[in-house]
C-alpha positions as CSV (number, residue, x, y, z in Angstrom):
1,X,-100.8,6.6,23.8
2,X,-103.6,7.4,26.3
3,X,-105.5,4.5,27.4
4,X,-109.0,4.9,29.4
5,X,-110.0,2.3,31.8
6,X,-112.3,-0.2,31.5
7,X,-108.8,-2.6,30.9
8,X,-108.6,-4.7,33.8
9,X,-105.2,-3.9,34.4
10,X,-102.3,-1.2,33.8
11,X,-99.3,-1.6,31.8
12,X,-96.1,-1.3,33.8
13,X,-93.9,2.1,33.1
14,X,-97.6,3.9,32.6
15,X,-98.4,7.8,33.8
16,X,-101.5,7.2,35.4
17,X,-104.3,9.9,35.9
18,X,-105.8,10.0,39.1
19,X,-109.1,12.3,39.8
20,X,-109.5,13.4,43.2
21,X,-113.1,14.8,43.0
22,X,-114.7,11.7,41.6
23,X,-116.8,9.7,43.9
24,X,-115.2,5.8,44.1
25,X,-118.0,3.4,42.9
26,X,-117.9,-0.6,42.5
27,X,-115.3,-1.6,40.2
28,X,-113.1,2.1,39.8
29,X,-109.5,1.3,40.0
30,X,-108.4,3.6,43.1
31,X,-105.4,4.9,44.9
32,X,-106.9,3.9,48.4
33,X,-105.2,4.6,52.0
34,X,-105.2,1.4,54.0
35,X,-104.5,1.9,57.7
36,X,-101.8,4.6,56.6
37,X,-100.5,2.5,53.4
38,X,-101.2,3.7,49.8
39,X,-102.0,1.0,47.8
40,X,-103.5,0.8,44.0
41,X,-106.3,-1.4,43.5
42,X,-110.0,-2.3,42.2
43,X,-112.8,-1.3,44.4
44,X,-115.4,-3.8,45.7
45,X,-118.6,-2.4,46.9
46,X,-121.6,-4.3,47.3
47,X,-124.2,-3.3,50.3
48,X,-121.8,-2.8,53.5
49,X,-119.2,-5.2,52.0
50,X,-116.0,-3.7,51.1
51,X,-112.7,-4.7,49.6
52,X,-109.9,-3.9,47.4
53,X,-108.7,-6.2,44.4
54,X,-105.7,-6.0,43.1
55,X,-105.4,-7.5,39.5
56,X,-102.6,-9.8,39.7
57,X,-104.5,-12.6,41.2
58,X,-100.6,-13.8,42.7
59,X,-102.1,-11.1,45.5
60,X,-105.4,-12.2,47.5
61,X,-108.4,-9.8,47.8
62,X,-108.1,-7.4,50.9
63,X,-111.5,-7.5,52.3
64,X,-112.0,-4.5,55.2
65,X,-112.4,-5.5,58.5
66,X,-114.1,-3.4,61.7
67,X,-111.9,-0.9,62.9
68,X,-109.6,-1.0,59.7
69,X,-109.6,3.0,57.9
70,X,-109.3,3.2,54.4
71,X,-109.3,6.1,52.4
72,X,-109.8,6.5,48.7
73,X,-107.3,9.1,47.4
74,X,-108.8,9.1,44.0
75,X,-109.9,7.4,41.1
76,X,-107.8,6.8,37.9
77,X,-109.4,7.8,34.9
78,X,-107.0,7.3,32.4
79,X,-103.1,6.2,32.1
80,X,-100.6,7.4,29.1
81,X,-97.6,5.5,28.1
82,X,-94.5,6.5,26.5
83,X,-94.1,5.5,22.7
84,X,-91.4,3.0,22.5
């Protein structure tokens, strides 16, 4: 099964598909580099304010501080998942 985004979240066990030439805009699920740390989460960009969400809301929204570097990796475009 191949799933596009818009879901708001991704299924544990899933392949995901990550495209390194896409530009990251508001709302793209992204593999982002966070002072040296990958992480996987949703993009927040509104003016000069910046964050990453991540969809479990058990975890709290990291908003980007001065001095903080964050990379985007790429942008997931699609996941698969194994049929059970």
């Amino acid at each position: 099964m191949v799933s596009t985004i818009p879901e708001r979240s991704i299924p544990p066990g899933a392949m995901l598909i990550v495209d390194r030439g896409r530009e990251a805009k508001h709302d793209d699920i992204v593999v982002a580099m966070l002072d040296g740390d990958y992480t996987l989460k949703r993009l927040y960009r509104r003016g000069t304010q910046l964050a990453l969400i991540a969809e479990n809301r058990a975890y709290p929204p990291i908003v980007l501080n001065e001095g903080q570097e964050l990379g985007i990796w790429g942008v997931v475009t699609a996941w698969i998942m194994e049929p059970q």
